[in-house]
Every structure is written in C-alpha cells, then in structure tokens.
C-alpha positions as CSV (number, residue, x, y, z in Angstrom):
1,X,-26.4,-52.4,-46.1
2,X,-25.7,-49.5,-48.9
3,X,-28.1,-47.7,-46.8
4,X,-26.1,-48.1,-43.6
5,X,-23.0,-46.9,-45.4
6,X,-24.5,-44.3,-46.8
7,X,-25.0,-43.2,-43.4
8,X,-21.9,-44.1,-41.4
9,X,-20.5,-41.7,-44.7
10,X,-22.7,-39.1,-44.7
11,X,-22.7,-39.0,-40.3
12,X,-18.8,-39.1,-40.4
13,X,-18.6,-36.2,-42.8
14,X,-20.6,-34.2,-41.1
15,X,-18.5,-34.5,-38.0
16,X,-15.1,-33.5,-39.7
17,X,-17.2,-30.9,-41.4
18,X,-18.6,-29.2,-37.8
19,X,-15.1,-30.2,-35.8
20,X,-13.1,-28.3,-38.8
21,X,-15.1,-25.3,-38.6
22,X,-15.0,-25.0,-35.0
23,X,-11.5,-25.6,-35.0
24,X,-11.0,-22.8,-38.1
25,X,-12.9,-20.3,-35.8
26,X,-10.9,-20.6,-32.6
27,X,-7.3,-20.4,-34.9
28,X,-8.6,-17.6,-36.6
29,X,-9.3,-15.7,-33.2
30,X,-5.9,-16.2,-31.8
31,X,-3.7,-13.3,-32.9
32,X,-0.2,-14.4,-31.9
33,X,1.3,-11.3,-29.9
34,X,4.8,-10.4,-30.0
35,X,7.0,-8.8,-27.4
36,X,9.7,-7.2,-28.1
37,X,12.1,-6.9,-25.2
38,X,15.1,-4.9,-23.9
39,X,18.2,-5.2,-22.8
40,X,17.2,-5.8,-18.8
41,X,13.8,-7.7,-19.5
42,X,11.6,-4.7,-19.7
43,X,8.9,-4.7,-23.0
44,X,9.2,-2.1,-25.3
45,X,7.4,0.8,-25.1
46,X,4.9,1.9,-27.4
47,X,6.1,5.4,-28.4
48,X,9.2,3.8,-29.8
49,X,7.2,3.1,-32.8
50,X,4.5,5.2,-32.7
51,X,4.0,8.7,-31.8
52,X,3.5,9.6,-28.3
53,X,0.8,12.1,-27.4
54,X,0.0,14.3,-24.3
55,X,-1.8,17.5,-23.6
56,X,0.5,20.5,-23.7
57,X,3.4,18.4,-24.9
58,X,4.5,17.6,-27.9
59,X,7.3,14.6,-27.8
60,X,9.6,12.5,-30.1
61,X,11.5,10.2,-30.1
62,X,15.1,9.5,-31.1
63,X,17.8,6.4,-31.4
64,X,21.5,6.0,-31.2
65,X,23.6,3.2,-30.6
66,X,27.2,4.2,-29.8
67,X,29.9,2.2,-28.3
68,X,28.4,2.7,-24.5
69,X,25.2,3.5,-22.9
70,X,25.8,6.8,-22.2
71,X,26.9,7.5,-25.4
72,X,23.9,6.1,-26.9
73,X,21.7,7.9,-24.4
74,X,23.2,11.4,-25.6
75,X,23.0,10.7,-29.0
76,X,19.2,9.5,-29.0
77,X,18.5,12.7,-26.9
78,X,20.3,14.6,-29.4
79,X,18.4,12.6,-32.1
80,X,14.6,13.7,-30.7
81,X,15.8,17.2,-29.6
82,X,16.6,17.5,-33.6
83,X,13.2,16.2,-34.3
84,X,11.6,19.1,-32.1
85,X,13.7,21.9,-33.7
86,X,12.3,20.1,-36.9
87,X,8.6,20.7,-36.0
88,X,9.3,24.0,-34.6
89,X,11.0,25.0,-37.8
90,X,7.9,23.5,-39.9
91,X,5.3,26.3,-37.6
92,X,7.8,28.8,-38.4
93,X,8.1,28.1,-41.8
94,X,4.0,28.4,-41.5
95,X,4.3,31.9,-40.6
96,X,6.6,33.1,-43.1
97,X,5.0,31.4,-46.0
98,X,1.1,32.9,-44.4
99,X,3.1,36.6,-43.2
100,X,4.9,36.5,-46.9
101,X,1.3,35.6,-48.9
102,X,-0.6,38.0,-46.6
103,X,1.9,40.6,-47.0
104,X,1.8,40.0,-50.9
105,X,5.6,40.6,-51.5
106,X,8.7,38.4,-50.9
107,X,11.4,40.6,-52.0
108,X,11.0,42.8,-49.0
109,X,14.3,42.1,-47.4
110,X,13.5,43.7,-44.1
111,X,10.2,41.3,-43.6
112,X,12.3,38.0,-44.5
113,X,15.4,39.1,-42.0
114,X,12.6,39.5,-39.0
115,X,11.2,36.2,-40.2
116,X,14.7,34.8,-39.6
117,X,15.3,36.1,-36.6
118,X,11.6,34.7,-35.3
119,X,13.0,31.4,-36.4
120,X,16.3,31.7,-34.6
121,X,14.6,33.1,-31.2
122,X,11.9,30.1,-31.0
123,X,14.6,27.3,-31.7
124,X,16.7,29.1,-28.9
125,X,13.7,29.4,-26.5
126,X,12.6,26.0,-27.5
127,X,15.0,23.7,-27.2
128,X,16.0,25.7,-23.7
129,X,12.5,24.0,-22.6
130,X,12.9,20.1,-23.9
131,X,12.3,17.6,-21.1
132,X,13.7,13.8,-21.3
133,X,10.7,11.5,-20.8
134,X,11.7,8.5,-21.0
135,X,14.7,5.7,-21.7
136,X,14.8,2.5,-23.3
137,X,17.7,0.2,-23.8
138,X,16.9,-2.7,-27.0
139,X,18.6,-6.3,-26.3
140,X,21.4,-5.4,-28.8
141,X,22.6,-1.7,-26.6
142,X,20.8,0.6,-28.6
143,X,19.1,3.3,-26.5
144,X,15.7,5.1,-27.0
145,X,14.9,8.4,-25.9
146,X,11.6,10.2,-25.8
147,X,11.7,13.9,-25.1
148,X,9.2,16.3,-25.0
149,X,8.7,20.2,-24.9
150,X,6.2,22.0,-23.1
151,X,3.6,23.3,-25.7
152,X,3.4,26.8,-24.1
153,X,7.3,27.3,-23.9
154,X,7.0,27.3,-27.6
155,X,4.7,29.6,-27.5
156,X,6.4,31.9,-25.4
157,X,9.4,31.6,-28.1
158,X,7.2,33.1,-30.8
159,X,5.8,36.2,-28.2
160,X,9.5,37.1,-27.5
161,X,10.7,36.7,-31.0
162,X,8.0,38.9,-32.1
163,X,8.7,41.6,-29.8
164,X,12.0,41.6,-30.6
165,X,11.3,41.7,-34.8
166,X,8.9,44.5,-34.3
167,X,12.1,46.8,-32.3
168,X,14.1,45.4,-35.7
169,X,11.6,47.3,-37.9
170,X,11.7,50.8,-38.9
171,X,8.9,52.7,-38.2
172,X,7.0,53.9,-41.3
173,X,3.6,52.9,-42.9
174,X,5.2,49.6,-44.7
175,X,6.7,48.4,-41.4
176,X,3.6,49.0,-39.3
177,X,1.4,47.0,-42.4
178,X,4.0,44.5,-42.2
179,X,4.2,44.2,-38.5
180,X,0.1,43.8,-38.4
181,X,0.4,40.9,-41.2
182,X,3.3,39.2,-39.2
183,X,1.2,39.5,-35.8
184,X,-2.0,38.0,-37.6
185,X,0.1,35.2,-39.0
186,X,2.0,34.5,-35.2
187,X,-1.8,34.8,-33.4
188,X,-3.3,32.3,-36.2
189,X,-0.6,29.8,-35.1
190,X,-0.9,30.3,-31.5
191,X,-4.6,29.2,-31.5
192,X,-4.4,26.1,-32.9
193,X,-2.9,22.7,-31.4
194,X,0.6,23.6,-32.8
C-alpha cells in the first residue's frame, strides 16, 4: 500500500511538473502587442517614435496640439521643419569647426562672416525644399507630422552658398588659402551620407 502511494505521489507530481512547464513555455512566448490608435481608427505609425529613414531623404518628425486640426497640423509641420534647420545647422557647424581647425586661426573675421553666410544660404535653400510626408491625428487631437527634405537640395544649398562666400572674399594669398580650406571642408561633407 505505501508503495502504491508512493506512486500515485510521485506519478501525480510529475504531471503538474511537465503540465507547468509546458504551460510556462507557451506564456513566456506570448508577447502581448499594443496598438496605439488615432483619432479615426488608424494605428500609429512607426516614425512617430522612431526615426524614419529613406534614401536621399532625410525626415523628422514634429507634434503640436492646438485648439483645432489645422492648427495642430501647422504647428507639427513647423515643429519637424525646425528639426531639419537643426540638422542642417549641426553639418554646417561641421564645416566651420573642420574650415576653422584646417585653416588654423579663428580670429580671422572675414573666414567666420563667409561661414555665416554659408549657414544662412543652406537654411534658406533648405527649408525652400521640405516636403510633408505624412499626417497623424492621436485619439486626444494632437497631430503628427513627418516631413522630409530632399538630400541633394541640401547639397545644392552648400554649392550656392559657397560660390557666393568665395565673391565675399578679397582676393589675396590668405583668401585664396582660406577659400581652398573652406572648399575641402564643404567637399568632405558632401561625400558622406549627410
């Protein structure tokens, strides 16, 4: 009799012991997913929280909630447009800082006001190239914008603004150094992936 208990024990924890594990594996392969939807139904995109990546484009993405949809929609276009003046200010900000080390001085007044005006030109020429994407209304009005810029537009901002820097500077051995130190710094940048 103590040896058919022992049994019945030993056959009955087994099978909690294989059912539990079984069970444990199938819960822990379930990965509850979560969908976040919008105002009319639709799911939410990806690039609202991550970045959104396409050849020859670069995009962002901006918010605003305002007190109507249009209003909202202007604001989160204004929102990523200020995002891509921000990375095209960063590249630009990449020149100077490789043009000024190259050059080896940064008191020369004359470089830095041609570096300004590069910056101005490209911002200019940029933003004149920024596309809307795409629009996304959350459940609680707030609107989504992703715009983008053509890659090669800002590009083209940094040819013309260094055509125009190099009519800016006076001809003499120091501008035509400079203006060599400026053009490898611009050609460095327009190889890589900006």
């Amino acid at each position: 009799m103590k040896k058919t208990y022992l049994i019945l024990v030993c056959l009955i924890v087994a099978v909690f012991a294989f059912t539990s594990c079984a069970t444990a594996k199938e819960e822990i392969g379930k990965t509850p997913v979560s969908t976040v939807l919008g105002k009319d139904g639709t799911p939410r995109p990806e690039w609202v929280t991550s970045s959104f990546k396409s050849e020859g484009f670069h995009f962002e993405s901006g918010y605003g909630k305002m007190s109507n949809f249009n209003s909202s929609r202007k604001r989160a276009e204004t929102e990523s447009k200020n995002a891509i003046a921000e990375w095209v200010s960063t590249r630009v900000k990449e020149i100077v800082s490789t043009y000024v080390n190259d050059a080896g001085s940064g008191d020369n007044r004359q470089a830095l006001d041609a570096m300004e005006t590069i910056s101005v030109q490209i911002a200019e020429a940029t933003l004149s190239g920024v596309f809307t994407e795409a629009i996304w209304e959350d459940a609680e009005g707030g609107v989504w914008a992703l715009v983008g810029v053509p890659v090669d537009s800002v590009k083209a901002g940094f040819a013309t603004a260094k055509t125009e820097v190099d009519q800016l500077f006076k001809q003499n051995d120091a501008a035509a150094a400079a203006n060599e130190k400026m053009q490898q710094a611009i050609d460095k940048l327009l190889k890589s992936d900006l």
